[in-house]
C-alpha positions in Angstrom: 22.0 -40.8 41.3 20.6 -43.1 43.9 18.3 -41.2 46.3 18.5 -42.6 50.1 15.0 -43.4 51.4 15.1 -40.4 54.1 12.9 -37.9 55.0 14.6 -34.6 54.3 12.8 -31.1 54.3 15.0 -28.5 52.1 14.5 -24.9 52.4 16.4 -22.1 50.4 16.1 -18.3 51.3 17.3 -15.2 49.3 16.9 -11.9 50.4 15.8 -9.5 48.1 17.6 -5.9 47.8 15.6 -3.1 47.2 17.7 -3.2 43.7 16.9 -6.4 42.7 14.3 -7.9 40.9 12.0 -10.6 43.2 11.3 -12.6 40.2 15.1 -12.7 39.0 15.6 -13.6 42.6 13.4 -16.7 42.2 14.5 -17.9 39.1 18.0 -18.1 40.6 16.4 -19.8 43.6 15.0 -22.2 41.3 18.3 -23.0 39.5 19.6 -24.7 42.6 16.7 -26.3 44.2 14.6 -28.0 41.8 10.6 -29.0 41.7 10.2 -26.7 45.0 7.7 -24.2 46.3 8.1 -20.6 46.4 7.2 -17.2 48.0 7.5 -14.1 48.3 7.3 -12.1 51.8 8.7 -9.9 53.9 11.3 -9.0 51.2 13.0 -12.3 50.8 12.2 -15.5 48.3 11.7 -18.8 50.5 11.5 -22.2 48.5 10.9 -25.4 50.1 10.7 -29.4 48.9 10.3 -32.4 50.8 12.2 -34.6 48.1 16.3 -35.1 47.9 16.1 -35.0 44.3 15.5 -31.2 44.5 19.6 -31.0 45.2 20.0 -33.0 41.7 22.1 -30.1 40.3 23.7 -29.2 43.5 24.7 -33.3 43.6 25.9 -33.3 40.1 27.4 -30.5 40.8 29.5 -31.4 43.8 30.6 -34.4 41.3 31.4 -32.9 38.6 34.0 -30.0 40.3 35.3 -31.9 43.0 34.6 -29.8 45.4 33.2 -32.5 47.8 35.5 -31.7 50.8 34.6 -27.7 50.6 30.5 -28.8 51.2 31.0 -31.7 53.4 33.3 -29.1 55.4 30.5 -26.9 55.2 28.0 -28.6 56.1 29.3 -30.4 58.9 30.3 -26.8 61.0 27.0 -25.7 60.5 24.9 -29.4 61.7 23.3 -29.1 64.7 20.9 -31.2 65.7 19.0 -33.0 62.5 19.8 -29.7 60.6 22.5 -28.4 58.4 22.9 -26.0 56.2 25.1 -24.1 53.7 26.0 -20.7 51.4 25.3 -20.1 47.7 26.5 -17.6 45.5 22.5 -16.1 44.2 24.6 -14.3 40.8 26.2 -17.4 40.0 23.0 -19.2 40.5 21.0 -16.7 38.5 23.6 -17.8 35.4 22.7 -21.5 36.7 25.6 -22.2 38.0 26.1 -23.6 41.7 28.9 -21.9 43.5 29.8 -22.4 47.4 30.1 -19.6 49.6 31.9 -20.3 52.7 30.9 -16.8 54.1 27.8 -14.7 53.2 29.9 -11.6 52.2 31.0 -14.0 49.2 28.1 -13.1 47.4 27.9 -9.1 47.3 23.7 -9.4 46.7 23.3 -11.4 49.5 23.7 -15.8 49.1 20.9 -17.9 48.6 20.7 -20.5 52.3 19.9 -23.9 51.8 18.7 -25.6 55.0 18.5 -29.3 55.5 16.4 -30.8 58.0 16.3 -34.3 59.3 16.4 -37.2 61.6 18.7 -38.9 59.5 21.0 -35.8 59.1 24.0 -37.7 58.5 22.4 -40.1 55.8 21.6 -36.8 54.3 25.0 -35.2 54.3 27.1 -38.8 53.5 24.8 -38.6 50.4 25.0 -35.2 49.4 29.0 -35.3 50.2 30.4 -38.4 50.3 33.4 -39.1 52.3 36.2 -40.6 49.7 38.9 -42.6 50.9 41.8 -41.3 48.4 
């Protein structure tokens, strides 16, 4: 995996039901977005990193399944500006798995956001998702 040299800030929030356990919450958290920072507040788990190699298991992922087109889809509705962001299943992750959600009511506890931000938002994306010429 060849990181770009880019400055990227990553954030991921998961709110937390009243019937859910925060720490469960962050563990899942943690499955998808590696070596980040985390907290607790206002009843939601917020992690953030400053290094592309936190979306190592969302990359390998997005390799491994081919399901490139699905995130790249994704992710280029939602850009605006130097941000971008998409939907993960938060069960799926809790089993450490990394499942897409094209719509929020995908995941019935609520989806864990990831949020990119950057200048090079693009750089960021064609990385993440690249475009293959099939």
């Amino acid at each position: 995996m060849k990181i770009p040299d880019v400055v990227c800030k990553i954030e991921a929030y998961a709110a937390v039901k009243p019937s859910e356990d925060p720490e469960k919450v962050r563990v899942a958290v943690s499955h998808v977005l590696l070596d980040s920072n985390y907290k607790y507040e206002d009843g939601s788990i917020k992690a953030t990193s400053k290094g592309l190699q936190s979306l190592a298991k969302i990359y390998d992922t997005i390799r491994s399944r081919r399901v490139t087109r699905t995130y790249r889809r994704q992710m280029r509705y939602h850009a605006h500006g130097d941000t971008t962001w998409f939907y993960l299943n938060k069960q799926a992750a809790f089993a450490d798995v990394i499942a897409i959600c094209e719509e929020a009511e995908e995941s019935p506890l609520g989806p864990i956001k990831i949020i990119l931000h950057s200048t090079e938002i693009q750089k960021v994306i064609d990385w993440l998702v690249p475009e293959f010429t099939e």
